[in-house]
N, C-alpha and C positions, 0 to 999 in steps of 0.2 A: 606215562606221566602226562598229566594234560595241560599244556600252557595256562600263563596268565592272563594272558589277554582270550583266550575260549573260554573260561571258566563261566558256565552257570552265571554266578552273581554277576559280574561283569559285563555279559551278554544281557543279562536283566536288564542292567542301569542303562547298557546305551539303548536298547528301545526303550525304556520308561521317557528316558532323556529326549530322544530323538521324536516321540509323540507329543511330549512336553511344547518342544519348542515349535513342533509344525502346527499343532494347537492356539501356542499363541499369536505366532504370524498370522493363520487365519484372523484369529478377534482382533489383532491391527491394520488387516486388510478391511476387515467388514466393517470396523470403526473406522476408516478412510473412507471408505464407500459410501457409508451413513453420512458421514461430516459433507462428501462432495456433493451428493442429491440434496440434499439439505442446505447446501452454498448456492446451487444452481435455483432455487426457489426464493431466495431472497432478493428481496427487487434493490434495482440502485437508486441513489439518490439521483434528481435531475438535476442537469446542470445549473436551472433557475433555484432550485433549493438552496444547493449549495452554494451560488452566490448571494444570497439572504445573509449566510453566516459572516461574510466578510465586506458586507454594507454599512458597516458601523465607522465611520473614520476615525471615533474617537476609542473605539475599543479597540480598530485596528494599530493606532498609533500606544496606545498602553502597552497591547503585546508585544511589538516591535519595541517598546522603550525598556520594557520587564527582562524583556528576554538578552536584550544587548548587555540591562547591567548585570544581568547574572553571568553572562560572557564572561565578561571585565571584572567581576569579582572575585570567579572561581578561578582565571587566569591568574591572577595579581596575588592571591592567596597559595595558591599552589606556586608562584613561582618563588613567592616568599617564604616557604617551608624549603624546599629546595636551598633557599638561601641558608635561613636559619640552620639546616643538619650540615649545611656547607662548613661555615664557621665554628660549629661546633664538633666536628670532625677534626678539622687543626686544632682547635682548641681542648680536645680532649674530653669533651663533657659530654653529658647526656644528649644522645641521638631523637632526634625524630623517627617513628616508627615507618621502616618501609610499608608496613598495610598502609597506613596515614597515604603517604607518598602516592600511591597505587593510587587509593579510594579516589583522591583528589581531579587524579588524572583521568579515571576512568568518568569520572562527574561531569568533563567539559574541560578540565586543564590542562592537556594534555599540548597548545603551545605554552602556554605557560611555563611548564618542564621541560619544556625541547629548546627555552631561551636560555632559562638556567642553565641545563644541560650544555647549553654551547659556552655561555659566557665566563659560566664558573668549571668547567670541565670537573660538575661534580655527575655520580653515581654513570659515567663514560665506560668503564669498564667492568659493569653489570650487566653480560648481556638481557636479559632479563628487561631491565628496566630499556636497555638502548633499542630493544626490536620493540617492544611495547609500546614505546614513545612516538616511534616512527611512525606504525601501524596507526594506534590512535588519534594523531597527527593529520593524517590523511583525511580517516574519515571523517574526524571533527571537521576539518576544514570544509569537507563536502557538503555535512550535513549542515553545518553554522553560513556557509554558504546559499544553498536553497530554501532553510528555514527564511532567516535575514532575506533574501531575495523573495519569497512569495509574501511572507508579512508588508514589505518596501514594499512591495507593486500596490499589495490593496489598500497601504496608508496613505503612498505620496501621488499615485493617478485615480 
C-alpha cells in the first residue's frame, strides 16, 4: 500500500508548486534588479534646484499656515467624535462607528484621541484601539514635527 504523501498526484503538485514559486521569485528578483539599474540612472536633483522650490516666502508661509490648520482640525474633530461616542455610550444611544474612529486617527488625529483617551477614559480597554493610538502617536508627532520644522525654517529665516 503506498502512502499519501508518495502518491503520484501529490508528488506532481509539489514540483508543479515548487517551480511555481521559484519561477516567481526569479520575476521579483529580476523586477528588482530592473527597478535598481534603472534608479541608479536617474539623476538627482541639485541642491540649488531644490532650493528654488522653497524661495517663495509667501507660498512657504501658505503651507506652513494650510498645514498647521489641518493639524488643528483633524485633532479637534477626532477628539470630538471620541467625545461624542463617549456620551453616547452612557447614554445609551447610537454609537459613532469605530471605522469612523480609526479613519480619523489614521488622517493625522491620532493626539487628538490619545487626549480623549486620557481625559474621558473612553475606548482604554480596547486593546486595539490603545496600541494603535500609542503607535500613531509617535509617529505623527515625528512626522508633524519635521514637516512643521522644515516648512518654519523656509518661512520664518
Amino acid at each position: 500500500m503506498q502512502s499519501f504523501e508518495n502518491s503520484p498526484q501529490i508528488v506532481a503538485a509539489k514540483d508543479f508548486l515548487r517551480d511555481f514559486f521559484t519561477n516567481m521569485l526569479d520575476v521579483i528578483a529580476g523586477s528588482f534588479r530592473a527597478f535598481y539599474e534603472w534608479l541608479k540612472n536617474v539623476p538627482l536633483p541639485v541642491p540649488p534646484t531644490m532650493l528654488k522650490l522653497f524661495s517663495n516666502n509667501k507660498a512657504n508661509f501658505i503651507l506652513f499656515s494650510v498645514f498647521v490648520l489641518y493639524i488643528l482640525y483633524i485633532n479637534i474633530r477626532t477628539y470630538m467624535l471620541f467625545v461624542t461616542d463617549k456620551k453616547h455610550a452612557v447614554k445609551k444611544r447610537e454609537r459613532v462607528p469605530e471605522s469612523k474612529l480609526f479613519r480619523y486617527m489614521w488622517l493625522g488625529g491620532a493626539p487628538g484621541a490619545a487626549l480623549a483617551m486620557l481625559f474621558y477614559r473612553h475606548k482604554t480597554h480596547h486593546k486595539n484601539f490603545t496600541v494603535t493610538v500609542v503607535i500613531l502617536l509617535f509617529v505623527q508627532l515625528i512626522l508633524f514635527s519635521f514637516v512643521l520644522g522644515f516648512l518654519g525654517f523656509w518661512t520664518f529665516f
